[in-house]
C-alpha positions in Angstrom: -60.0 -6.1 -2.1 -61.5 -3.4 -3.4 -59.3 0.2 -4.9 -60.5 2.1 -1.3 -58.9 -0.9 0.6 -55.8 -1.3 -1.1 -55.3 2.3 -0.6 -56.1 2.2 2.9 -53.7 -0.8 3.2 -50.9 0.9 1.5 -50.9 -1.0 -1.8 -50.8 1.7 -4.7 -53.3 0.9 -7.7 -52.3 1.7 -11.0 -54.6 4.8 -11.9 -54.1 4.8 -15.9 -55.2 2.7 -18.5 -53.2 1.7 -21.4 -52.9 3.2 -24.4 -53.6 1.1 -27.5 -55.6 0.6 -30.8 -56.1 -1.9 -33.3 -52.6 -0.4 -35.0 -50.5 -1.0 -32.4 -47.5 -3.0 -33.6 -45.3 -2.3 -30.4 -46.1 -3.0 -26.5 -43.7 -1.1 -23.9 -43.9 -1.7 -20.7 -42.8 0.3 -17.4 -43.0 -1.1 -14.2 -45.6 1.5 -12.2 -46.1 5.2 -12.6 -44.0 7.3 -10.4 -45.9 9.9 -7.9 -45.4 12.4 -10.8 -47.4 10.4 -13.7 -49.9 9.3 -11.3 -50.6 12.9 -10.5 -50.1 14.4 -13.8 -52.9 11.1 -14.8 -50.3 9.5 -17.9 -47.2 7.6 -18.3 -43.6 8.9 -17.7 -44.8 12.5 -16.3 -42.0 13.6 -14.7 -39.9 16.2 -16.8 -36.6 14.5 -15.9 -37.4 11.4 -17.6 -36.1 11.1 -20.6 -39.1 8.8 -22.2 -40.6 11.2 -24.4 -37.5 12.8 -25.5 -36.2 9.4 -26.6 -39.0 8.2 -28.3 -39.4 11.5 -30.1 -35.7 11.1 -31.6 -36.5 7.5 -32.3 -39.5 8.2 -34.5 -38.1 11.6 -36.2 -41.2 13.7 -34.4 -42.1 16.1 -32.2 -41.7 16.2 -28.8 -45.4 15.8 -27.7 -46.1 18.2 -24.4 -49.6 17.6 -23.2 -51.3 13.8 -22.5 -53.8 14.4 -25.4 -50.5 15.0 -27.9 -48.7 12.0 -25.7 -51.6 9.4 -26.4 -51.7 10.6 -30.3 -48.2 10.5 -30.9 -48.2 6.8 -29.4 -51.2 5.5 -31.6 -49.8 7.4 -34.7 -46.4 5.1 -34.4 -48.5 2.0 -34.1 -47.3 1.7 -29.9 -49.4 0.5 -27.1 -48.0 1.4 -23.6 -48.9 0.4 -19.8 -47.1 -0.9 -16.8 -46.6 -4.6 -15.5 -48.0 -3.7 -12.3 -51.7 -2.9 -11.5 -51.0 -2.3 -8.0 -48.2 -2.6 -5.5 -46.7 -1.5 -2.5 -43.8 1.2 -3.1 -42.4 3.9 -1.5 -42.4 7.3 -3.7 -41.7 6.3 -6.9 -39.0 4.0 -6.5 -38.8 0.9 -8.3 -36.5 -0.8 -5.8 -39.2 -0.5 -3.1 -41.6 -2.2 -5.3 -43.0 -5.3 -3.7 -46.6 -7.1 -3.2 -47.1 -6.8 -7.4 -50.6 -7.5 -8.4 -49.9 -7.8 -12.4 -51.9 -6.1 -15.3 -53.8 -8.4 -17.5 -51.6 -7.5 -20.6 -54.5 -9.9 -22.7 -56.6 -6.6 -22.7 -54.1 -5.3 -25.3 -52.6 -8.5 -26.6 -56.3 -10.0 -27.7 -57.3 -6.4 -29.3 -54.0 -5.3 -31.3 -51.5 -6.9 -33.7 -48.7 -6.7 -31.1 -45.3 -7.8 -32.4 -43.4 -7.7 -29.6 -43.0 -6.4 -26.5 -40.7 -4.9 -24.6 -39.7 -4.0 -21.0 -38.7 -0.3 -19.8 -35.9 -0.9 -17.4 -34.5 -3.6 -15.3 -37.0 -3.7 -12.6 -40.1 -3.8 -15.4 -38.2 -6.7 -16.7 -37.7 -8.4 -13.4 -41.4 -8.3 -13.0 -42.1 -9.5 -16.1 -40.6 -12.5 -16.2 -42.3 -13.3 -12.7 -45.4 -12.3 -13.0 -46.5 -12.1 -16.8 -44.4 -14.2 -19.4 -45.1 -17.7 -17.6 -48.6 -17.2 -18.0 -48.8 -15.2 -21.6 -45.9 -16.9 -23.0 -44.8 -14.3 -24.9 -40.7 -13.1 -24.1 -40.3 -9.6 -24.0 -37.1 -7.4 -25.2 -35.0 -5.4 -23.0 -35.1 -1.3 -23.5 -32.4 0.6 -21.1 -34.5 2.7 -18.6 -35.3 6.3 -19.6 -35.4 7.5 -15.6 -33.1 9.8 -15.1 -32.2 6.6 -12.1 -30.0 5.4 -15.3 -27.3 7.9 -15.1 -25.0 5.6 -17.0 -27.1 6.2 -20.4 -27.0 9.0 -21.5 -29.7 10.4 -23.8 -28.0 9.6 -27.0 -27.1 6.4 -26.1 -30.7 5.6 -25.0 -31.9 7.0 -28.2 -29.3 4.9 -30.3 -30.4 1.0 -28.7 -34.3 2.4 -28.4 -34.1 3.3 -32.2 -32.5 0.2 -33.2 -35.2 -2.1 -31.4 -38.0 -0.4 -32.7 -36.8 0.1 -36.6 -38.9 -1.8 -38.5 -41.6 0.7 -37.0 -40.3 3.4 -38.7 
């Protein structure tokens, strides 16, 4: 099926690529782009999640504002980032709705990059990892709490505090 027909049938392809190089030491993984990163064209684009803020605490850095200084600050801390998902069906942008997953090929990363480990964004990216990616890569991936602003029961500094533990010996 071709991206005009999935659209047409109501499945949402995933519109961005990953971000990697051959430093990345770190995979995260979401689940799929809300309606806000797909429009904005980059991961975690809406202002309420807290993605950007957290990683910027983990690593001691700036908060990066626009997608250029997003992408840079990711390949300057050795992380590679995408989404389980290539293209589902799912209402808005929530995860619960998700269904009908077509996973990405996370071997375009994996094969390139000396990729540690990886880890999952939230509960529902690690729901669909486990079904759709680890039994064919073989490679488990870490839990992260979820940086939506959905997770009401982290708060920020929290998140921060188990994000910055799981990715210390980046630092």
């Amino acid at each position: 099926m071709s991206a005009e027909q999935k659209r047409q049938s109501g499945v949402a392809v995933h519109p961005i690529p990953p971000t990697f190089d051959g430093r990345s030491r770190v995979l995260i993984l979401g689940s799929f782009p809300s309606v806000r990163s797909r429009a904005s064209g980059y991961f975690y684009g809406h202002p309420q999640n807290r993605f950007w803020r957290v990683l910027a605490a983990v690593f001691e850095d700036a908060l990066p504002q626009t997608n250029e200084e997003k992408k840079d600050f990711l390949l300057r801390h050795r992380v590679a980032l995408w989404d389980v998902a290539a293209s589902c069906r799912i209402s808005g942008s929530s995860d619960a709705s998700i269904k009908d997953v077509l996973p990405n090929d996370l071997r375009v990363i994996i094969d390139r990059a000396p990729v540690k480990r990886i880890y999952v964004n939230g509960k529902t990216a690690e729901k669909l990892y486990h079904r759709y990616i680890e039994p064919s890569l073989a490679i488990p991936a870490g839990y992260l709490p979820s940086t939506s602003p959905a997770n009401a029961a982290w708060t920020t500094e929290k998140l921060i505090s188990v994000w910055k533990a799981a990715l210390e010996d980046l630092l």
